[in-house]
C-alpha positions in Angstrom: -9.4 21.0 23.5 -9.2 17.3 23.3 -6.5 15.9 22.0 -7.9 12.2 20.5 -10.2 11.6 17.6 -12.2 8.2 16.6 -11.8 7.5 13.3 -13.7 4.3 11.7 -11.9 2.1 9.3 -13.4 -0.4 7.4 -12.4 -4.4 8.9 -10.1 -5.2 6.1 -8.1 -1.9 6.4 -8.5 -2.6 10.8 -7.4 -6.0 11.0 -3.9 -4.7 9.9 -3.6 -2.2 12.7 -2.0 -3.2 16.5 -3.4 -0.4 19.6 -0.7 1.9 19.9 0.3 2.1 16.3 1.1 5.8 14.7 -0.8 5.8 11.6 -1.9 8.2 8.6 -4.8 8.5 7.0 -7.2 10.9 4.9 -10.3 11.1 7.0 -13.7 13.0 7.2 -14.0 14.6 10.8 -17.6 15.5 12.3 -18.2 17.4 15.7 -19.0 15.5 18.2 -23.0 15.3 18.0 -26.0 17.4 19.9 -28.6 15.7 21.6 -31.6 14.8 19.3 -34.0 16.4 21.0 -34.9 18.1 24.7 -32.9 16.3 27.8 -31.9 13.5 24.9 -28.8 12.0 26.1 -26.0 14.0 25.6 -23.3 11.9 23.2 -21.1 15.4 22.8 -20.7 15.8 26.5 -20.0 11.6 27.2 -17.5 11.6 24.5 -16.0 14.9 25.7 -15.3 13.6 28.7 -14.1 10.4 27.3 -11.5 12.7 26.3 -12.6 13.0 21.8 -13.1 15.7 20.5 -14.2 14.8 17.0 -15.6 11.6 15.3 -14.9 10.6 11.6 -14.6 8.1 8.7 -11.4 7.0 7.0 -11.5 8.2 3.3 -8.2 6.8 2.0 -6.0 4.0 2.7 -4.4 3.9 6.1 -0.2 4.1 6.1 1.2 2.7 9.8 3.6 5.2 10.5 5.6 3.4 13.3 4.3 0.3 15.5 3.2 0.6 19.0 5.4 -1.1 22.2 4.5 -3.8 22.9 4.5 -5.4 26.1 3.4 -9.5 26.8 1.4 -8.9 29.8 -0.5 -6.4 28.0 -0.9 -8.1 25.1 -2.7 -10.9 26.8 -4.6 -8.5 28.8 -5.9 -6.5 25.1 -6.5 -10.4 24.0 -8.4 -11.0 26.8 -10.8 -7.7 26.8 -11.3 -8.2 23.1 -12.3 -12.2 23.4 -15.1 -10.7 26.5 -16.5 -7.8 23.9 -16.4 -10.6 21.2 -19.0 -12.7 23.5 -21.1 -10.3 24.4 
C-alpha cells in the first residue's frame, strides 16, 4: 500500500506551508480514480506508481506539526523548480 496521499489546500491555507513540513489536518480522501471509459488513460495506475495511494481535499484548518530541514542548496533548487512551473 502506498504510503503518501495528495491532499489540496486552498492558497491562503498553502502559502503558510514549507515541503517537508509535518502537518495535520481534517481531510476528505477519495480512491485514486478509474479510467473514464475503455483504454481511457489510466490516472489510478500513473499515480500508483507515482507512489499515492489516495487523493483528497482539506476540510479544516491545517496545524504544522513540526517544520521540515532545511537545507540552502535545496532551497534554491525548490525556488528554482517553482519559478520554471510558474512560467509555464
Amino acid at each position: 500500500t502506498p504510503r503518501r496521499i495528495r491532499v489540496n489546500l486552498r492558497a491562503s491555507e498553502e502559502a503558510a506551508l514549507a515541503i517537508g513540513d509535518e502537518v495535520a489536518l481534517k481531510a476528505t480522501l477519495l480512491p485514486l480514480p478509474a479510467p473514464a471509459m475503455p483504454r481511457a488513460f489510466d490516472f489510478a495506475r500513473h499515480l500508483y506508481f507515482e507512489g499515492l495511494g489516495a487523493t483528497g481535499y482539506a476540510t479544516g484548518k491545517v496545524e504544522v506539526k513540526a517544520h521540515g530541514r532545511t537545507s540552502a542548496f535545496f532551497d534554491t533548487l525548490e525556488a528554482l523548480r517553482l519559478s520554471m512551473a510558474e512560467a509555464m
